[in-house]
C-alpha positions in Angstrom: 18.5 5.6 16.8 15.5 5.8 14.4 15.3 2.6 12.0 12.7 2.0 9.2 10.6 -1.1 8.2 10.1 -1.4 4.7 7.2 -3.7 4.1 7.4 -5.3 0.1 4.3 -5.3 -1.6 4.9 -4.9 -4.9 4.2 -8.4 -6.1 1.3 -9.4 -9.0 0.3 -12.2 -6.0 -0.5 -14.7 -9.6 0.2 -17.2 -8.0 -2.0 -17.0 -5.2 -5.0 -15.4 -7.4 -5.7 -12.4 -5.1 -3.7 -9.8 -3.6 -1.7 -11.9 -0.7 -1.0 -8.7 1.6 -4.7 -8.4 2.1 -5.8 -11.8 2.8 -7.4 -11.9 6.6 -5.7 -13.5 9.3 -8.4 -13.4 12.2 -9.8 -9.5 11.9 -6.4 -7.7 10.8 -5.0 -8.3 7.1 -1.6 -9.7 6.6 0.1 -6.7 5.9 -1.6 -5.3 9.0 -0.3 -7.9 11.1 3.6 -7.4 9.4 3.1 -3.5 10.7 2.0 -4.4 13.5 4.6 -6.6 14.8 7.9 -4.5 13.1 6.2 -1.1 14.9 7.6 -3.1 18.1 11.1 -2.7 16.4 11.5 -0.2 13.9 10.9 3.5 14.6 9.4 3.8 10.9 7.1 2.5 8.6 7.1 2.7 4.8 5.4 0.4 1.6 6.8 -0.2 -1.4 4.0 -1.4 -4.0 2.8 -0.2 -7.4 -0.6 -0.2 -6.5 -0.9 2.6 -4.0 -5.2 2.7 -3.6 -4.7 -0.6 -2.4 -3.0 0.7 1.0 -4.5 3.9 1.8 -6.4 2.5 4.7 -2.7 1.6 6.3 -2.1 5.5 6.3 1.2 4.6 6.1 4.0 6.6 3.5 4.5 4.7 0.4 7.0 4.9 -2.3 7.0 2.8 -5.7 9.6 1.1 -7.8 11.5 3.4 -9.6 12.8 0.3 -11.9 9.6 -1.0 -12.7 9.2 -4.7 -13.7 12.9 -5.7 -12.3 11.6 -7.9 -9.4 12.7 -7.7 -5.7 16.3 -6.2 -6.0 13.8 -2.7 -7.5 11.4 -2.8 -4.3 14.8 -3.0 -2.0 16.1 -0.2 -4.1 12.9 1.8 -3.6 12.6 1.3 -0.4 16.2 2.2 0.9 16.1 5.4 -1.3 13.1 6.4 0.5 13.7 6.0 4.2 14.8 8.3 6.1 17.2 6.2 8.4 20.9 4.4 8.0 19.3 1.6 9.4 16.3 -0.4 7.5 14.5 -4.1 8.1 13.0 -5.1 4.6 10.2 -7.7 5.2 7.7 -9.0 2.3 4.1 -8.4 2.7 3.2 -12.5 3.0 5.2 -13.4 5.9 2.5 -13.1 8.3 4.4 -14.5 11.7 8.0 -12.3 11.3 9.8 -12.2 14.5 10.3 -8.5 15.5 12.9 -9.9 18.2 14.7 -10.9 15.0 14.1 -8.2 13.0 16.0 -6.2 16.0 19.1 -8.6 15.9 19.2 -8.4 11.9 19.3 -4.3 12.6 22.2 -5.0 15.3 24.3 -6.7 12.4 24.3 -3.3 10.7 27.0 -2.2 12.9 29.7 -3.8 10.7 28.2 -4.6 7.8 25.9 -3.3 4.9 23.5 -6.0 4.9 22.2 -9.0 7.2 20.3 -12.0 5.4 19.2 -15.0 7.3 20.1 -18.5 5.9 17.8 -21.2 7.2 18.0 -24.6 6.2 20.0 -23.3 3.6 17.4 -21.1 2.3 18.5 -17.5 1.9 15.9 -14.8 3.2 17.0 -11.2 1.3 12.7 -10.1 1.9 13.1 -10.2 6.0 16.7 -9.3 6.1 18.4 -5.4 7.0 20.2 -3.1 4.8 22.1 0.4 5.3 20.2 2.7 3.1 23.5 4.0 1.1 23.1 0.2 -0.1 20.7 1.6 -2.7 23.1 3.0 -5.0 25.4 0.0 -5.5 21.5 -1.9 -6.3 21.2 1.2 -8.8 24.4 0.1 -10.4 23.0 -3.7 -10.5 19.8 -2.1 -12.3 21.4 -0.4 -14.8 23.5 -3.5 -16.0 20.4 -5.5 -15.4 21.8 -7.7 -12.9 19.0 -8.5 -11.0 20.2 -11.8 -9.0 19.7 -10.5 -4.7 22.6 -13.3 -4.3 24.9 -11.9 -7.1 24.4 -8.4 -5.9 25.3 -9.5 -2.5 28.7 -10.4 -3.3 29.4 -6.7 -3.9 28.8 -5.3 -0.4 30.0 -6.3 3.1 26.6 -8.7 3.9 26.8 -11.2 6.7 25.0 -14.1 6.2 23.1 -14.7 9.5 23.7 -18.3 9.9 21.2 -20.6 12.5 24.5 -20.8 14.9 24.7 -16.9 15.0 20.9 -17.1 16.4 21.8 -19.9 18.4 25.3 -17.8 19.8 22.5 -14.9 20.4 20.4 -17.6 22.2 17.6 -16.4 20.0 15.0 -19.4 19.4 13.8 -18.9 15.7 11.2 -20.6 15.1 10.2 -22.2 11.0 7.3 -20.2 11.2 9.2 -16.7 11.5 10.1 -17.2 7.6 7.0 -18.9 6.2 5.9 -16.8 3.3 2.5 -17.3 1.2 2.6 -17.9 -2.9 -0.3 -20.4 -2.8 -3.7 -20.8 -1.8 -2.8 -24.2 0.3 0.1 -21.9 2.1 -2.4 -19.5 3.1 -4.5 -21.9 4.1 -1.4 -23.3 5.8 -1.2 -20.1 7.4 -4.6 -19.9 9.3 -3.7 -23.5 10.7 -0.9 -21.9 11.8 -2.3 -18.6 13.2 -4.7 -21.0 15.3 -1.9 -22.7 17.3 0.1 -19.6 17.8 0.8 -18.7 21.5 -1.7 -15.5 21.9 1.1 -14.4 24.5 3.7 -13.8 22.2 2.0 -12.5 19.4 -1.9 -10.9 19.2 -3.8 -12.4 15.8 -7.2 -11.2 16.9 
């Protein structure tokens, strides 16, 4: 079955001061390293961002918001318009170690339900979580009334919250780093640290 990974980079990044998705991590940017890993999953590739030029040299489709300026929820919807497949892994562009082991089990919960969204440490993770694409139209609805809350609008579909005893019952080890994301300088800087001590067998940051 084909799937699609819809990488998020629609962000303004002002908090970091530079576009995040194109910061280096060794030789590859981060939003290289996100395509990189989710090609080992998903069938598919796609972008969501408003600023197109900046991700030619992915040669990768692309698609932007059709709600501009309505956060997140308008990149999801975007996105899951766009693909091709019942079946889609939505993963921001500054989460530079995602798990595409994880990514794989999040697309398995699709099966019975219309979303899967990881809650770690009680932190909910809607940008590296899977949705059915026919989920856009019920975020169209949300758009329209400008109900823009990802935890509101998940009380209207059928979304399993991935809890860390349903990666435990799949004897997946999840690791903090599969969800660390980058908003400021000292995160990315956090990030290289990081990238240093990560095991070159399970994951290539050359």
């Amino acid at each position: 079955m084909r799937t699609t990974g819809i990488i998020m980079a629609g962000g303004k990044s002002s908090r970091m001061g530079k576009n995040k998705a194109l910061l280096k991590i060794g030789e590859k940017t981060v939003i290289e390293h996100i395509a990189a890993e989710l090609e080992k999953t998903v069938t598919d590739l796609m972008i969501v961002t408003n600023t197109i030029e900046d991700y030619h040299f992915l040669n990768l489709p692309m698609v932007e918001d059709e709600w501009k300026g309505m956060g997140p929820l308008a990149g999801i919807h975007a996105g899951l318009k766009a693909s091709k497949t019942d079946k889609n892994l939505v993963v921001a562009c500054d989460m530079p170690f995602v798990s595409s082991k994880l990514g794989e089990i999040l697309l398995g919960f699709l099966d019975d339900f219309d979303a899967a969204v990881p809650n770690i440490s009680e932190q909910l993770h809607p940008l590296f979580a899977a949705y059915r694409k026919n989920v856009h139209e019920e975020i169209s609805h949300s758009l329209q009334k400008q109900e823009l809350r990802i935890r509101q609008f998940f009380q209207k579909i059928n979304t399993k919250i991935v809890l860390e005893e349903d990666l435990q019952m799949l004897h997946f080890p999840y690791q903090d780093h599969h969800f660390f994301n980058m908003n400021h300088p000292e995160e990315f800087e956090e990030a290289l640290k990081l990238a240093n001590g990560y095991p070159k067998e399970s994951r290539d940051l050359s």
